[in-house]
C-alpha positions in Angstrom: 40.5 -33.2 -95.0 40.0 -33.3 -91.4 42.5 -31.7 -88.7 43.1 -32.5 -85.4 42.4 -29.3 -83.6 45.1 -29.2 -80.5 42.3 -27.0 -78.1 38.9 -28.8 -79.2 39.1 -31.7 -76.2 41.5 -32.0 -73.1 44.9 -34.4 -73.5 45.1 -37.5 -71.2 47.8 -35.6 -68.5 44.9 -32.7 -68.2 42.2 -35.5 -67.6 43.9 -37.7 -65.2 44.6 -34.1 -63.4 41.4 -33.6 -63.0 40.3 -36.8 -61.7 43.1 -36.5 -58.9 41.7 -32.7 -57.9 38.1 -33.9 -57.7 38.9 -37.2 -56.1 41.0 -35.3 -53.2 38.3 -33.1 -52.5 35.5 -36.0 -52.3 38.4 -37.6 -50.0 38.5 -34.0 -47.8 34.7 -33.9 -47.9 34.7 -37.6 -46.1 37.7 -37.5 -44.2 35.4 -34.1 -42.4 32.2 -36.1 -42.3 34.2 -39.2 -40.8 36.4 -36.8 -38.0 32.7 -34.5 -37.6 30.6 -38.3 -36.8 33.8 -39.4 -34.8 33.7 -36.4 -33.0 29.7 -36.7 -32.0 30.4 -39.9 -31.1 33.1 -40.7 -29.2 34.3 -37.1 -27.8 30.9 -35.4 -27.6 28.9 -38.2 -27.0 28.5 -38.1 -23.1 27.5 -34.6 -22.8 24.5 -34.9 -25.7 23.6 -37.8 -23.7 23.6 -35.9 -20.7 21.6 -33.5 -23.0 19.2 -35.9 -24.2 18.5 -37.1 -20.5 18.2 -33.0 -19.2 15.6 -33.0 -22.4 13.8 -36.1 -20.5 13.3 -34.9 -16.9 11.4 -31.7 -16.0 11.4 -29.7 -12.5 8.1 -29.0 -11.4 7.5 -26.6 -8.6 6.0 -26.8 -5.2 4.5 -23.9 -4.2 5.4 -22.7 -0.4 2.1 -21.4 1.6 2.5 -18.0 2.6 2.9 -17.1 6.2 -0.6 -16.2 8.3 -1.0 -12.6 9.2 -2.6 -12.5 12.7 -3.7 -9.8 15.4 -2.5 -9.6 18.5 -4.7 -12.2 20.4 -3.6 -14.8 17.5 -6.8 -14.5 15.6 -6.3 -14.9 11.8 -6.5 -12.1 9.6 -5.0 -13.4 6.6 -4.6 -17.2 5.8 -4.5 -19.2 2.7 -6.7 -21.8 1.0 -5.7 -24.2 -1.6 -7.6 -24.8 -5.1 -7.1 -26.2 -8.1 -5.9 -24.3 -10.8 -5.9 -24.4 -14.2 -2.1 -23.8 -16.3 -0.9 -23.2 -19.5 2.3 -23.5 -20.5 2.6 -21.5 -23.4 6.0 -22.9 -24.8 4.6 -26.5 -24.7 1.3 -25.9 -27.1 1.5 -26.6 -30.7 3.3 -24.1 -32.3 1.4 -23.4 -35.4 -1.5 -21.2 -34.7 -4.0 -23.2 -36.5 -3.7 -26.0 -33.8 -2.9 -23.9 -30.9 -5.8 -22.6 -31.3 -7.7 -25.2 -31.8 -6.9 -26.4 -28.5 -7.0 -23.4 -26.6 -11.2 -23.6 -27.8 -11.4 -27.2 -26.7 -9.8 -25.8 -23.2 -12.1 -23.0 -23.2 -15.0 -25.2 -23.5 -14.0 -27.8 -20.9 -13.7 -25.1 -18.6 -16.7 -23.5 -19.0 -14.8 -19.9 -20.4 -15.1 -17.9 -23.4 -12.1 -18.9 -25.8 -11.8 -14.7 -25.8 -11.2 -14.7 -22.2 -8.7 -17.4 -22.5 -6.8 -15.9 -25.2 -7.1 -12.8 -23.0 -5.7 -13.8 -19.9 -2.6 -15.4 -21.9 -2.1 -12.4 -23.3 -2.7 -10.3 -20.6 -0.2 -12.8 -18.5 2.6 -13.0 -20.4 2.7 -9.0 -20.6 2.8 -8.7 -17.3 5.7 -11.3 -17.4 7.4 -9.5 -20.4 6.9 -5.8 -18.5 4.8 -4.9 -21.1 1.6 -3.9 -22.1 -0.7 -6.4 -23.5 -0.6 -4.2 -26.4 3.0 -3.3 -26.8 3.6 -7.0 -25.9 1.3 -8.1 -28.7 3.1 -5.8 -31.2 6.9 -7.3 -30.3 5.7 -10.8 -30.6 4.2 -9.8 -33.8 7.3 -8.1 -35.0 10.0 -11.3 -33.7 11.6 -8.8 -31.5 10.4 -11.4 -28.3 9.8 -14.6 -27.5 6.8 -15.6 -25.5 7.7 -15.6 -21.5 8.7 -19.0 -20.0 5.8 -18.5 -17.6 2.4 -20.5 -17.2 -0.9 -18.9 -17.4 -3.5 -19.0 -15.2 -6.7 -19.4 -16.4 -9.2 -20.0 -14.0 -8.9 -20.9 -10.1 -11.2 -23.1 -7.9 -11.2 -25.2 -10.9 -14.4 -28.0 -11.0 -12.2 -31.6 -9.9 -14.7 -33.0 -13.0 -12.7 -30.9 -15.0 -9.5 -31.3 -14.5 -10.4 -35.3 -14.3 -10.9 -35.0 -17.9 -7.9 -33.4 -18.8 -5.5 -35.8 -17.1 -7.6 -38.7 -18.9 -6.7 -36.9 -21.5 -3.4 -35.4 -21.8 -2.5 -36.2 -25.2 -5.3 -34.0 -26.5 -3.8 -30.9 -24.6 -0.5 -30.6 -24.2 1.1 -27.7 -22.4 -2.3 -28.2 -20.2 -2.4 -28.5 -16.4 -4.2 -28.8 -13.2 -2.6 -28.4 -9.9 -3.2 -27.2 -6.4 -1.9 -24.2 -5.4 -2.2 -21.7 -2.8 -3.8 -18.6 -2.8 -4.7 -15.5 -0.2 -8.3 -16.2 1.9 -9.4 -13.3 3.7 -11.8 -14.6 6.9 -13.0 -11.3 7.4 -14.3 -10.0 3.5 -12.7 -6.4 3.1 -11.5 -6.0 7.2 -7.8 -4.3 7.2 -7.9 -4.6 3.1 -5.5 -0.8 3.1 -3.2 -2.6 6.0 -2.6 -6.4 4.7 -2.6 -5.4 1.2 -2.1 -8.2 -1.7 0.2 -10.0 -3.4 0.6 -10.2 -7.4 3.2 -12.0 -9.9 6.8 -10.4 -9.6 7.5 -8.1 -12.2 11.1 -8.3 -14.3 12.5 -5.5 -12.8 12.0 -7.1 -9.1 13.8 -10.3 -10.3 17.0 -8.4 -10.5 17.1 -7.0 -7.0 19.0 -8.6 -4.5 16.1 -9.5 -2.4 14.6 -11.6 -5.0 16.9 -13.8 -5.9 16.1 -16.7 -4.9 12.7 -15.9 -6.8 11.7 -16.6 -10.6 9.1 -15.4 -13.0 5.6 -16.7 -12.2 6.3 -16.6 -8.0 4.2 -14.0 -6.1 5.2 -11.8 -3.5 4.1 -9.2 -1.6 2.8 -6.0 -4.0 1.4 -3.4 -1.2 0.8 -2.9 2.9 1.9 -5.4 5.0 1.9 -8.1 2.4 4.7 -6.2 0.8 6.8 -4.7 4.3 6.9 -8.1 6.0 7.1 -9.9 2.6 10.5 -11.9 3.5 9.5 -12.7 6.6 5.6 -14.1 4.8 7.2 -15.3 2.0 8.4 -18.8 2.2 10.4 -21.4 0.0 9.6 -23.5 -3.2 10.3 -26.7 -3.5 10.4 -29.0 -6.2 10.7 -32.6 -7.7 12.6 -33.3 -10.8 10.4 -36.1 -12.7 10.6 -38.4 -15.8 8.7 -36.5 -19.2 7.9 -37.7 -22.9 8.0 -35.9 -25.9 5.3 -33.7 -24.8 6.7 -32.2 -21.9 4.5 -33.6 -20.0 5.5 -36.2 -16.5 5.2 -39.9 -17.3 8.1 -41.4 -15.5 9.4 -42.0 -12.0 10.0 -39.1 -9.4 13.5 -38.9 -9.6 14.2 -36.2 -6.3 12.3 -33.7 -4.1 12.8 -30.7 -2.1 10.1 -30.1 0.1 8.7 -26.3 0.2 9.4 -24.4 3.4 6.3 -22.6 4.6 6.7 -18.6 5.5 6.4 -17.5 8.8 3.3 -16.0 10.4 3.2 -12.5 11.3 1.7 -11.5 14.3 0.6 -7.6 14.6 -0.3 -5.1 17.5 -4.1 -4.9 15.8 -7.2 -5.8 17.5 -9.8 -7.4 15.2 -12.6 -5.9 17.6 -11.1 -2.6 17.4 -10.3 -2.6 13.3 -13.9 -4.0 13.1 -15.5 -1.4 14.9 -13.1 1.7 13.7 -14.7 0.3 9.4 -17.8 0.0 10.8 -18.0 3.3 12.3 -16.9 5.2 9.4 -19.1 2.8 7.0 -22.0 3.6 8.9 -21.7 7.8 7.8 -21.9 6.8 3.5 -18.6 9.1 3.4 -14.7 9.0 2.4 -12.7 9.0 5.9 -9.9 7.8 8.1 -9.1 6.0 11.5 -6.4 5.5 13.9 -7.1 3.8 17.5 -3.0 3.6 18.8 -1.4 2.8 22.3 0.2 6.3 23.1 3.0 4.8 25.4 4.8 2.7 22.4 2.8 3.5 19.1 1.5 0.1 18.7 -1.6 0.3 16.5 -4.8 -1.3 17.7 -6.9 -0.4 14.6 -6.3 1.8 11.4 -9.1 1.9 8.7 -9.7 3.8 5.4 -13.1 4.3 3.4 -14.1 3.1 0.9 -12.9 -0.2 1.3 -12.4 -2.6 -1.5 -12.2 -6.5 -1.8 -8.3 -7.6 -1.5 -9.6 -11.2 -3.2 -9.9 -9.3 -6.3 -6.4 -9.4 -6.4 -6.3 -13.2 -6.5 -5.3 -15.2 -9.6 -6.6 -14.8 -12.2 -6.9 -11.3 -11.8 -9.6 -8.8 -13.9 -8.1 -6.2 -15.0 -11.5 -4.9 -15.8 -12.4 -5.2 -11.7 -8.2 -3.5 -10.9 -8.9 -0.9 -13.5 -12.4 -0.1 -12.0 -11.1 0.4 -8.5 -8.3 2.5 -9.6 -10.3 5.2 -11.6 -13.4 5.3 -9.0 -14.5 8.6 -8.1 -13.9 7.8 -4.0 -10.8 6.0 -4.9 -11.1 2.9 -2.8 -7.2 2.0 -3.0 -6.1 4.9 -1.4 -5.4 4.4 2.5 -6.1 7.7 3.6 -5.1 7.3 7.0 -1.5 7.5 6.0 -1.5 8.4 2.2 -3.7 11.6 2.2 -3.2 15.1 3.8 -5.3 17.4 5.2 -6.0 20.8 7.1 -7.0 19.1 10.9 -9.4 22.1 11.8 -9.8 22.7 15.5 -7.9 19.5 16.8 -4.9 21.4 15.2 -5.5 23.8 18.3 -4.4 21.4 21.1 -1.3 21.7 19.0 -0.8 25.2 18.6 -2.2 25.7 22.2 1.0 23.8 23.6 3.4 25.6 21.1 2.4 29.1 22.4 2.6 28.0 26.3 6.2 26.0 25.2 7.2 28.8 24.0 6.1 31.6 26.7 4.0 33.1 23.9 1.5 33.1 26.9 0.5 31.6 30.2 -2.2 28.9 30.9 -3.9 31.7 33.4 -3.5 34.0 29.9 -7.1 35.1 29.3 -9.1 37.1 26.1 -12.1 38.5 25.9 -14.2 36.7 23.3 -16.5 38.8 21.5 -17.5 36.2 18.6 -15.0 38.4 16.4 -12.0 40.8 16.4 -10.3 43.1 13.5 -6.8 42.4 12.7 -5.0 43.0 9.6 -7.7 44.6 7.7 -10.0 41.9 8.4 -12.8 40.9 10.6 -11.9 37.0 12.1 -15.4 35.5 13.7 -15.7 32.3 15.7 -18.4 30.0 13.7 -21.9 30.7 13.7 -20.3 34.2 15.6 -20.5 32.5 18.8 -19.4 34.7 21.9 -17.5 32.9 24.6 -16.4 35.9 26.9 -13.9 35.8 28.9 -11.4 32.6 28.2 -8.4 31.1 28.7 -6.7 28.0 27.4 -8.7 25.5 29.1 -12.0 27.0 28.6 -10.8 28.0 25.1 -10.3 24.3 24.0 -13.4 23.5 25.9 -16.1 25.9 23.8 -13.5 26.1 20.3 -13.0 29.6 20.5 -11.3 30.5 17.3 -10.4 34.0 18.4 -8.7 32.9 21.3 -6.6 31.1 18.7 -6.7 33.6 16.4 -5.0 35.4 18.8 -3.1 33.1 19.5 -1.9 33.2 15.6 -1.3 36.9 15.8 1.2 37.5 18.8 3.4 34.2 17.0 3.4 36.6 14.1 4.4 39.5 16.0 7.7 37.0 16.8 8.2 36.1 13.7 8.6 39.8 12.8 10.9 40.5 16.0 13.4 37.7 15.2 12.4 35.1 12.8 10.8 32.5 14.9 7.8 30.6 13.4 6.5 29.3 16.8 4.0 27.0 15.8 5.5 25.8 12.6 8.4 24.8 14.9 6.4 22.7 17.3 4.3 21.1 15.3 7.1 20.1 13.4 8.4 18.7 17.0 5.3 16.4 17.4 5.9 14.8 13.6 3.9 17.2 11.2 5.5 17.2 7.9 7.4 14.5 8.1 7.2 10.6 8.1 5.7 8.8 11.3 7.7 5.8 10.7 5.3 3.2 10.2 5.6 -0.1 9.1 3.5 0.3 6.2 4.9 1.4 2.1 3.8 5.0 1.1 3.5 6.9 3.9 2.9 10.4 3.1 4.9 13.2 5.1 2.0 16.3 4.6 3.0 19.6 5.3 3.4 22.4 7.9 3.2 25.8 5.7 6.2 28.4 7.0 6.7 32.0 5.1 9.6 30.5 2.7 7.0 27.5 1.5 4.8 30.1 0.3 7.0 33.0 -0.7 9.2 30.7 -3.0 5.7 29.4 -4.7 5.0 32.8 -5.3 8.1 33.4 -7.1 7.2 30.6 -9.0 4.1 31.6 -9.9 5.9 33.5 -13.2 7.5 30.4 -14.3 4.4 27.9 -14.9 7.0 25.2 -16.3 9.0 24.9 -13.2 6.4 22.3 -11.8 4.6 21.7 -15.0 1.4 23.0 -13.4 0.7 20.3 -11.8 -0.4 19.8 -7.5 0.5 16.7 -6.5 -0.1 14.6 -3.3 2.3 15.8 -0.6 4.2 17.8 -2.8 2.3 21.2 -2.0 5.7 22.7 -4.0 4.4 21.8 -7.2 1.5 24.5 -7.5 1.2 28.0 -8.0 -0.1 31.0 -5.9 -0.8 34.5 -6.4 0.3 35.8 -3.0 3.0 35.7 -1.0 3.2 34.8 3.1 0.7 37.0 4.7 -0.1 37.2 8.7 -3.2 35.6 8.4 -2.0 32.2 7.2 -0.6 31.7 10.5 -3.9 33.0 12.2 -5.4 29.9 9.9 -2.5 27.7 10.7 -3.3 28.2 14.6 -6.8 26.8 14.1 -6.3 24.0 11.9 -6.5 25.3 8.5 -5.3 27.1 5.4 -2.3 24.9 3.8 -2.1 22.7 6.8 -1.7 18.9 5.3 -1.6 16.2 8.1 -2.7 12.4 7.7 -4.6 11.1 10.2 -1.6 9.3 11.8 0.3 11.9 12.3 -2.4 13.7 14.0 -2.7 10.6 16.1 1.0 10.7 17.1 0.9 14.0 18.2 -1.9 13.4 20.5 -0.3 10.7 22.0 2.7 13.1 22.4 0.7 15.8 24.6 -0.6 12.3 26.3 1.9 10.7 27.5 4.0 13.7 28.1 6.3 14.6 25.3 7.9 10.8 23.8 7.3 11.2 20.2 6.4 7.3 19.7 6.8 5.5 16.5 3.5 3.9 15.2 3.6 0.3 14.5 1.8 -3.3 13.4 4.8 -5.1 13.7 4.8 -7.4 16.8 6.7 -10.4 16.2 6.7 -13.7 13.6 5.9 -17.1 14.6 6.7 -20.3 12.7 3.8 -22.5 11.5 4.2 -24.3 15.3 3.5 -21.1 16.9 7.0 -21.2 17.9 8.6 -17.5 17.9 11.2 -16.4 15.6 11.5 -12.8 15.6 10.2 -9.7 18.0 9.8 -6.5 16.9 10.7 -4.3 19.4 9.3 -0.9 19.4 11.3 1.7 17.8 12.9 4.0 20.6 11.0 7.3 21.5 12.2 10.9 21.0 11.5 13.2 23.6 10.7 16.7 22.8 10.0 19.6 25.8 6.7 19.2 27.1 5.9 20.8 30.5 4.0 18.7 33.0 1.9 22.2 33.3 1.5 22.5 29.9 0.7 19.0 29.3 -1.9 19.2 32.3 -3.1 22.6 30.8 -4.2 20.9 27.5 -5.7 17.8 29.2 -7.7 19.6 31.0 -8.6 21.7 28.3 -9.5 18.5 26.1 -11.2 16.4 29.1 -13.6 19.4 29.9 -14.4 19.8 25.9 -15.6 16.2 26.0 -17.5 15.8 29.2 -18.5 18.9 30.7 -21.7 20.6 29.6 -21.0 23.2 27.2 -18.3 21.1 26.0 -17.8 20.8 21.9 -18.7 16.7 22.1 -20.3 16.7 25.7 -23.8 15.4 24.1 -21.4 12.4 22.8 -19.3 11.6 25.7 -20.8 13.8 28.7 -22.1 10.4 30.6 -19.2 8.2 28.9 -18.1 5.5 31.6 -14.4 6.3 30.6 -13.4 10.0 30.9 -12.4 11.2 27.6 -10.0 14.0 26.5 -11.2 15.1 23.2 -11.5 17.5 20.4 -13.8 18.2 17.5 -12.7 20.0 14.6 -14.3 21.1 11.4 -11.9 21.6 8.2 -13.7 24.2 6.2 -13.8 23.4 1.8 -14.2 25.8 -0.4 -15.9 23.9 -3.3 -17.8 20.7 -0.9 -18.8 20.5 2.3 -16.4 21.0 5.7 -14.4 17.6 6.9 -15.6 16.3 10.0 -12.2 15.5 12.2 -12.2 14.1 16.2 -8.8 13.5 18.4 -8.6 12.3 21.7 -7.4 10.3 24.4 -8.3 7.9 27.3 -8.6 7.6 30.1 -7.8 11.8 30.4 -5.9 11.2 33.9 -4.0 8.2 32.7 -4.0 8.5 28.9 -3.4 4.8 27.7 -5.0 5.2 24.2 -5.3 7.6 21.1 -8.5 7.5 18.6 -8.8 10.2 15.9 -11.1 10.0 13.0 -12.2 12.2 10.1 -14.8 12.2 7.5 -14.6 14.1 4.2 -17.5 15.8 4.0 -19.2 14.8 7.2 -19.7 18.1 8.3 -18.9 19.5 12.4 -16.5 17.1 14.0 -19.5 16.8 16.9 -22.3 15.5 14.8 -20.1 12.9 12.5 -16.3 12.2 14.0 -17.0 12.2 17.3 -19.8 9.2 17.4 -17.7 7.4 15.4 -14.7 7.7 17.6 -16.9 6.6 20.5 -17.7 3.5 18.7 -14.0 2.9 18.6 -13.6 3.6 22.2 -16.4 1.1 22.9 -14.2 -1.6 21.3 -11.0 -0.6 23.2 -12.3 0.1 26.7 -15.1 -2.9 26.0 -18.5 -0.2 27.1 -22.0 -0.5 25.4 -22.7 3.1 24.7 -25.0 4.4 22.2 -22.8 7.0 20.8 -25.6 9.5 20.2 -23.8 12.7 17.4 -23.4 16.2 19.2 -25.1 19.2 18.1 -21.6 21.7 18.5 -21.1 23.6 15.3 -17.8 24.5 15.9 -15.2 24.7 13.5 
């Protein structure tokens, strides 16, 4: 018999319950999708338009030209030139790698590149971009922990106009694709001034969040080193850019819709002398060897001419840049980057003694009518000091003592400063040398200056102490930080015997030699060196003048100043003179040193200083060689050739046969 089982199915007021719960949530669900389409529509509907329309119009740049760099007379230095350039916009290719890549061939081969030097340079790029290394960045796109920079890529500059005919014929094939003209640095004159001007590169991250760049995004170039980088808001000019119609693609295909037009950077005009710079490279080119030269106005620093050897090609440094060709030039034995007129310090040899000559007659450490019997060597300390090649000078003073070299006079010289320093602490020459701008910064206009170093007894006693604690510099020497090495002996008298003639632990950059000179030649104003003249707009029009920074005067005797003139004008043309045989019948009359920086482990540096004309000094020259030996055979010719450009004189500049140190 069949029963009714009271659980087995629901009852009609559990059904009809049901149906009410599910039919209010379907009516929920609705009611949402309704208020959610409502909302779209009606009170989000003109700002997704106004969305859509942003998604429709693109703002395309236009590049501002760089200011001109020009010397004094107006002539251009540094200009641009404008070439077509071919872009990628990495955001805009196809995002699947199988047709990325298939374009980025196609590109390749249109172009007439290797697809691995594309996919290089993109990489390479969007590093840079990213502060990254092409490695690193490779790994974090790998990993999702980036996205890919919102920059383009340059691929190739100077671009065939065949080729980029091809691509606008046929933009659908290669989106994210583009040619346009752009401006880059041209150099008239090859390598001329390469250490001074410098280059520009891509602004880094960091950069884009200093104050100074904020008007600036990532892809814009500015100013990386030398001038390029000192004067680089004053060269640097502003962007424009039109806001334009685009398809699906990205790319333009409407009406321009507005335009700012770029403002072009101002011109910078400088205190060089093309003739002069040319001469000062060619000079030191002309010896095969490492070097440094300075050619300066000693009244008000301005700089006619500063050079550094090697040289190296600043177009290198143009878009798209090889970091095969960067990396080369950094790791070169001779190290071509490095603007050794200002960046690298070294003992001066005997030029040092016009230096040390003034300190000890400033002082009252003696007299210009002081006199010592030159022997070709004395005893002192344990030790026998000898002029080179054991020359003997007889009886000298100071002028006659500058005029043959005579490192015992100086010697000497060295000796009684010592005997002060032991009577009441004074370090005579460290203290005026320190006067005329030795270890410290000149001031120039230029980024990384180096300040070199005048060694005193607490320099050297504190490196001995520590000598015992190898970790307190990590071992290392480093460039103008003589602190960071290690030495087995404390201060002894005979480092300032060396310091008197130029060597030992002196460090001194050729500029600050230069500034000293012009110190002693103009009387004691210790002048600023400078490029800086003034900026022009593109009409020629001035905008800003650079006024010379003010002098500081230090206490320079007109009879000591005379003294050392003298001393300097009879070493260069009167016979028995250390660079008579170069400027003996010189039409201008020189006041001039040699000097010879002895090396332990290569040959001695060849170093010349001097000014002109000696009874109204109006200009400084000094120039050294590494390794070019006596300053007579290899600086001093080459300073002539400089003076030839200043003073406009034919001279044949024959090398002197002095082997003085």
């Amino acid at each position: 018999m069949f029963r009714h089982d009271e659980n087995s199915a629901p009852t009609h007021a559990q059904f009809a319950m049901r149906v009410t719960i599910i039919g209010g949530i379907a009516l929920v669900a609705f009611a949402a999708i309704f208020f959610r389409l409502w909302f779209l529509q009606v009170l989000s509907g003109e700002a997704y338009l106004k969305e859509a329309n942003a998604n429709r119009v693109r703002e395309i740049k236009i590049q501002a030209p760089r200011g001109e760099i020009l010397d004094r007379a107006g002539r251009v230095l540094v200009d641009n030139k404008t070439v077509l350039s071919l872009q990628v916009q990495p955001s805009q290719l196809p995002q699947r790698n199988e047709k990325r890549n298939r374009e980025l061939r196609k590109v390749a081969e249109v172009a007439g590149m290797s697809y691995a030097k594309v996919k290089d340079e993109m990489t390479t790029q969007m590093a840079a971009a990213a502060g990254m290394t092409p490695h690193d960045y490779k790994q974090a796109l790998r990993r999702g922990e980036i996205e890919e920079p919102p920059v383009p890529v340059t691929l190739k500059q100077d671009v065939d106009k065949d080729v980029v005919y091809y691509l606008r014929e046929r933009q659908e094939e290669f989106p994210g694709v583009s040619a346009s003209q752009m401006y880059v640095r041209d150099y008239p004159n090859g390598t001329l001034g390469a250490h001074l001007f410098g280059y520009v590169s891509e602004i880094g991250p960091d950069q884009l969040r200093e104050p100074a760049f904020e008007d600036l995004e990532q892809g814009d170039r500015i100013g990386a080193t030398g001038l390029e980088s000192q004067y680089d808001q004053i060269l640097r000019g502003r962007n424009g850019a039109i806001r334009v119609q685009v398809d699906a693609s990205g790319e333009p295909r409407g009406r321009e819709l507005s335009r700012v037009e770029p403002e072009a950077g101002d011109n910078l005009k400088l205190t060089l002398d093309e003739k002069v710079q040319a001469a000062g490279e060619s000079a030191l080119a002309s010896t095969g060897l490492p070097g440094a030269f300075v050619a300066m106005k000693v009244d008000d620093g301005s700089i006619l001419g500063m050079g550094s050897a090697p040289t190296f090609d600043p177009s290198v440094f143009t878009p798209p840049v090889s970091t095969k060709v960067v990396k080369s030039l950094s790791t070169a034995e001779e190290d071509p980057l490095l603007d050794r007129a200002v960046q690298s310090g070294y003992p001066t040899g005997s030029t040092f003694k016009a230096i040390s000559g003034s300190a000890a007659l400033e002082s009252g450490l003696i007299t210009p009518e002081h006199t010592f019997a030159d022997a070709g060597s004395f005893e002192r300390y344990d030790r026998k000091w000898i002029n080179a090649g054991e020359a003997v000078n007889g009886v000298v003073n100071m002028v006659s003592a500058l005029k043959v070299s005579s490192d015992v006079f100086f010697y000497d010289i060295g000796d009684l400063a010592n005997r002060v320093y032991d009577e009441n602490g004074t370090e005579i020459i460290q203290d005026w040398a320190k006067q005329l701008g030795f270890g410290s910064l000149t001031g120039v206009d230029l980024p990384g200056e180096g300040a070199g170093l005048v060694p005193t007894p607490e320099w050297r006693d504190k490196l001995y102490e520590q000598a015992a604690d190898p970790d307190s510099c990590g071992g290392k020497q480093r460039l103008f930080e003589p602190g960071c090495y290690e030495t087995d002996r404390p201060w002894s008298a005979g480092d300032n015997m060396n310091l008197a003639v130029g060597q030992g632990d002196l460090a001194a950059t050729p500029l600050q030699l230069a500034t000293a000179y012009a110190t002693i030649a103009n009387g004691g104003e210790v002048v600023r060196p400078h490029f800086g003249m003034e900026a022009e707009d593109p009409t020629g029009a001035q905008t800003q003048a650079f006024e010379p920074a003010p002098r500081r005067e230090v206490d320079l005797s007109a009879e000591t100043q005379s003294t050392i003139t003298e001393g300097l004008r009879e070493a260069a043309m009167e016979p028995g003179g250390t660079s008579y045989e170069t400027f003996g019948s010189y039409p201008v009359e020189i006041a001039g040193k040699t000097g010879t920086a002895e090396k332990t482990d290569q040959e001695d540096q060849s170093w010349y200083a001097a000014f002109a004309p000696a009874d109204d000094p109006k200009y400084v020259v000094v120039v050294t060689v590494e390794r070019g030996g006596f300053g007579a055979s290899t600086a001093a010719p080459a300073a002539c050739q400089i003076f030839n450009a200043v003073f406009g004189v034919k001279d044949q500049c024959v090398a002197g046969d002095s082997q003085t140190r």
